[in-house]
C-alpha positions as CSV (number, residue, x, y, z in Angstrom):
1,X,-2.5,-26.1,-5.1
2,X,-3.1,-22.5,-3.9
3,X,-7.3,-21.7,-3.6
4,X,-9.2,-19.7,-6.2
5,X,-8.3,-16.0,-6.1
6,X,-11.1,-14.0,-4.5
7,X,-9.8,-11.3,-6.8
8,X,-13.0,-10.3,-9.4
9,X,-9.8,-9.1,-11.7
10,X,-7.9,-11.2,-13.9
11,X,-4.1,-12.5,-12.9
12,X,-1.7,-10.4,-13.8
13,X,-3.7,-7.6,-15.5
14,X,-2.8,-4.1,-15.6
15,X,-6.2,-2.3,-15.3
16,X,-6.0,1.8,-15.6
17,X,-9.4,3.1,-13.1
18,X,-10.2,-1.6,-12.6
19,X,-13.7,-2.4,-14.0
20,X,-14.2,1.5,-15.0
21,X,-17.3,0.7,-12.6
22,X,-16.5,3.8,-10.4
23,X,-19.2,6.2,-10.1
24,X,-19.1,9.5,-12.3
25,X,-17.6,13.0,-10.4
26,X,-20.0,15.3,-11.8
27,X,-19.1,18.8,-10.8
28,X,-22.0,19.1,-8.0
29,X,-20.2,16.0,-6.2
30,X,-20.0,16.7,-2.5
31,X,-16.3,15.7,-2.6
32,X,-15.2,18.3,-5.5
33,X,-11.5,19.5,-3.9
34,X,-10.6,16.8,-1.3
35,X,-6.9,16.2,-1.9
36,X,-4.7,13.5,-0.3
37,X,-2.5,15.5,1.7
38,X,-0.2,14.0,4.1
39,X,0.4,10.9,5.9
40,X,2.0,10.5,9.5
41,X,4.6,8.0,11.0
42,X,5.2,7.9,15.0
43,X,8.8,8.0,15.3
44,X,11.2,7.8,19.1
45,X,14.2,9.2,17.5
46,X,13.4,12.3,15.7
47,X,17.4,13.1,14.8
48,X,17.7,9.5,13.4
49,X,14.1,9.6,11.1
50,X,15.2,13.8,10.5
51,X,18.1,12.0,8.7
52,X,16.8,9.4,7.4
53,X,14.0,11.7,5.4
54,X,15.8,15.4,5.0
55,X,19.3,14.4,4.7
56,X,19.5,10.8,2.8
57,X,15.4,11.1,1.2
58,X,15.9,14.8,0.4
59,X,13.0,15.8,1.9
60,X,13.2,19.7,3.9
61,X,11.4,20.7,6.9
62,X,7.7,22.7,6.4
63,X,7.4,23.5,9.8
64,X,7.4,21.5,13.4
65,X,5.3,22.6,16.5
66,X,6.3,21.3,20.2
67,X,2.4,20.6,21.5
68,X,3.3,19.5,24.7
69,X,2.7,16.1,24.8
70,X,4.3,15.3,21.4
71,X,6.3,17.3,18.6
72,X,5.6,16.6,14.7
73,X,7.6,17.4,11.9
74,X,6.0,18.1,8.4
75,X,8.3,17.5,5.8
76,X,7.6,17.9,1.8
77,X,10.0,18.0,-1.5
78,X,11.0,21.7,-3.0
79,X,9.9,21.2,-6.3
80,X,11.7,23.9,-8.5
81,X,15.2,25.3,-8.5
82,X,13.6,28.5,-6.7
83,X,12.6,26.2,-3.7
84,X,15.5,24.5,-3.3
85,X,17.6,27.8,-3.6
86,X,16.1,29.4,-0.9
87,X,14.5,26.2,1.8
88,X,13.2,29.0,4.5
89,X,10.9,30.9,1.2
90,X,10.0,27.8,0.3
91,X,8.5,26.5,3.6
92,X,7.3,30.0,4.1
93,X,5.1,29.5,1.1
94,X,3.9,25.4,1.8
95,X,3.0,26.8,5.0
96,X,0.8,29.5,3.5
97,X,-0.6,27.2,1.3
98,X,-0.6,23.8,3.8
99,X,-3.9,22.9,2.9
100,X,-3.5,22.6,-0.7
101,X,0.0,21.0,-0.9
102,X,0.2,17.3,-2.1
103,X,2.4,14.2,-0.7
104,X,3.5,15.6,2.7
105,X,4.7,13.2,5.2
106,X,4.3,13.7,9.0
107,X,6.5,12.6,11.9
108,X,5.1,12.6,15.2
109,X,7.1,12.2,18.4
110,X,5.3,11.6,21.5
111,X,7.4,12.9,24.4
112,X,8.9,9.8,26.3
113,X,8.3,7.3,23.3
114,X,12.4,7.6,22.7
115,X,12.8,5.7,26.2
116,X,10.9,3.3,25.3
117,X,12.2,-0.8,24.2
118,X,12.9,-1.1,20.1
119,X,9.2,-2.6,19.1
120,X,7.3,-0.2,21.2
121,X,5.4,1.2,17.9
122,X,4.1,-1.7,15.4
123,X,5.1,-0.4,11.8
124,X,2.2,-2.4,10.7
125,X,4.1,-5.6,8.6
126,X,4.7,-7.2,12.2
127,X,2.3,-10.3,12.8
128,X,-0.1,-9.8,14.4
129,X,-0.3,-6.2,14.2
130,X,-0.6,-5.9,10.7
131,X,-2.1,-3.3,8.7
132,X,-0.2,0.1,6.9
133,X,2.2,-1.3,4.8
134,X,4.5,1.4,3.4
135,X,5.5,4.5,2.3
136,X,6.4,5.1,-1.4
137,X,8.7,7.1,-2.8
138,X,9.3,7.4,-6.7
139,X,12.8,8.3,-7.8
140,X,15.0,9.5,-11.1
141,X,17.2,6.2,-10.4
142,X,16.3,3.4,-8.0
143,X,19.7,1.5,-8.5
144,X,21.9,4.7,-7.3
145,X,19.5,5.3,-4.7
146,X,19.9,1.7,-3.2
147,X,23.9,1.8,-3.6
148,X,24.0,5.8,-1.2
149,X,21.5,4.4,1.2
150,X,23.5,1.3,1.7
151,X,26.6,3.4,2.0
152,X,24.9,5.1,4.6
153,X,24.0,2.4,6.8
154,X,20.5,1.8,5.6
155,X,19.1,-1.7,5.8
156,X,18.0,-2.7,2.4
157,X,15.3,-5.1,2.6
158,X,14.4,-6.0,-1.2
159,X,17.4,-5.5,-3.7
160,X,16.5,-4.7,-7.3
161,X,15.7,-7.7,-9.6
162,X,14.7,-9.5,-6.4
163,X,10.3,-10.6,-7.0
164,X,10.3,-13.4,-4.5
165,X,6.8,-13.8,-2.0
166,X,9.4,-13.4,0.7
167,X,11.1,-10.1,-0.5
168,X,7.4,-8.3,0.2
169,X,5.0,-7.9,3.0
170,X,3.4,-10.9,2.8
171,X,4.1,-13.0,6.1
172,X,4.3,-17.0,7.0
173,X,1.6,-15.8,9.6
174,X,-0.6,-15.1,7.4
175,X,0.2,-18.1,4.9
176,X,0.1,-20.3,7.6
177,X,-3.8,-19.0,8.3
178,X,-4.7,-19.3,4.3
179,X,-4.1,-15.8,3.6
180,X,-2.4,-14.8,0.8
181,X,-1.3,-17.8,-0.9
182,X,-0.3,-18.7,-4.7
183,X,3.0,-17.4,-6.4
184,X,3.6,-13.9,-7.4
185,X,2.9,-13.5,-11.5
186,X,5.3,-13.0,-14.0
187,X,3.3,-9.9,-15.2
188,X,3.8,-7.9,-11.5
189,X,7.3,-9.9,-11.4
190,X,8.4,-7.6,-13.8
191,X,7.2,-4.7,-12.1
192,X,8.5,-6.0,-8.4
193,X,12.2,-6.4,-9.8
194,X,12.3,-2.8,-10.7
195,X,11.3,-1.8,-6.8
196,X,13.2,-1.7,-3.9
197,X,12.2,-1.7,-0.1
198,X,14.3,-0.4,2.7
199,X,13.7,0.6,6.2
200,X,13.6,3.6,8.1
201,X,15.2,4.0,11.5
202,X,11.6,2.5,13.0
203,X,11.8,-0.1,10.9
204,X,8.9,1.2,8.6
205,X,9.1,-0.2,5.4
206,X,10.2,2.4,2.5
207,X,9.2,1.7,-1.1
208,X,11.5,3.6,-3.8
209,X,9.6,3.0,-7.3
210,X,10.9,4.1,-10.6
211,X,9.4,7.3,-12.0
212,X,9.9,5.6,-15.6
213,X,9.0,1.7,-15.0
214,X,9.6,-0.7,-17.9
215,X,6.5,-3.1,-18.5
C-alpha cells in the first residue's frame, strides 16, 4: 500500500492556475515584463545535437559566438511563412529582438567536453544526479513525428499509448528510498499515452506533446 500523497491537490485533477491561491499581478508589480526566454543544454558533439534540433526538430540557428572557452548555439522556430522563407532575415530580426523572443533553446559546448567518456555531463534523470527532467516540445502530429525520428536513428524512449511508471522519469532509486511511489492515475494515463519521450544525442530526455490533446 503506497503512503498518503503529500500532494494538497486531489488525484487526478486537472486544476487551470491549482488552488487560484497565487497572489494578484497588479500593474505596479516589480515583475511586470519578465519573460521565460531560453533554456540551455551542455552538449560534446555540437554536429550530432545541430542535427538532432535544426535538421530532425526543425529548429534554425539565431546566432552562435566562439567565447573561447566554450561555443553556444541559440536556436528558435521561424514562426511565419516570411521566416521560414528567408532563415538569415529571420535570425537577423530574433537577434534584434533577443530579449523579447520566447521558447529559445541554448547549446553550450565547452571546448574539450567532446573528448571526454559518454556520461561525462549528467542529463539530470540519472540516479543520483537527478534533477532537470526534460525538454518539451508540442507538435501538429506526435505519431508522424515518432515514426521520422525513428527512421532517423533516434532512440525512442516512451511510444505513444504507452502510461506505465517505468515509461517516465521516475527511477527504482528513488522508489527504493520511498520517493515517488503509488500508480500513475487513469485521469494523467490518458494524458501520458498521447506523449512521447525520446533522446537527444546526450541522452537528454525530449518530450513531444500534442498541440491538440484529447482529455
Amino acid at each position: 500500500m503506497s503512503d498518503p500523497s503529500p500532494s494538497p491537490f486531489p488525484l487526478g485533477e486537472f486544476l487551470p492556475n491549482g488552488h487560484k491561491t497565487d497572489p494578484a499581478l497588479g500593474p505596479d508589480a516589480p515583475t511586470i515584463g519578465y519573460k521565460l526566454n531560453h533554456l540551455m543544454l551542455r552538449i560534446r558533439d555540437p554536429q550530432k545535437s545541430l542535427h538532432f534540433y535544426v535538421n530532425l526538430m526543425g529548429m534554425r540557428t539565431v546566432f552562435t559566438l566562439n567565447t573561447g572557452p566554450f561555443t553556444i548555439y541559440y536556436l528558435g522556430y521561424p514562426q511565419s511563412d516570411a521566416d521560414r522563407a528567408d532563415i538569415p532575415a529571420w535570425a537577423d530580426r530574433t537577434c534584434a529582438n533577443l530579449a523579447h523572443t520566447l521558447g529559445l533553446l541554448e547549446l553550450y559546448h565547452v571546448h574539450g567536453s567532446e573528448k571526454q567518456e559518454e556520461g561525462y555531463y549528467s542529463t539530470g534523470n540519472d540516479a543520483p544526479h537527478l534533477g532537470f527532467g526534460q525538454v518539451g516540445f508540442t507538435l501538429p502530429d506526435v505519431r508522424s513525428a515518432v515514426e521520422r525520428l525513428k527512421t532517423a536513428g533516434v532512440t525512442v524512449l516512451k511510444d505513444l499509448g504507452v502510461s506505465t511508471r517505468e515509461s517516465i522519469p521516475l527511477s527504482e532509486w528513488e522508489s527504493e528510498r520511498g520517493v515517488g511511489r503509488g500508480e500513475i492515475h487513469k485521469g494523467y494515463s490518458k494524458i501520458l499515452d498521447q506523449i512521447a519521450f525520446v533522446a537527444d544525442p546526450d541522452g537528454y530526455l525530449v518530450e513531444l506533446v500534442p498541440q491538440n490533446m484529447a482529455h
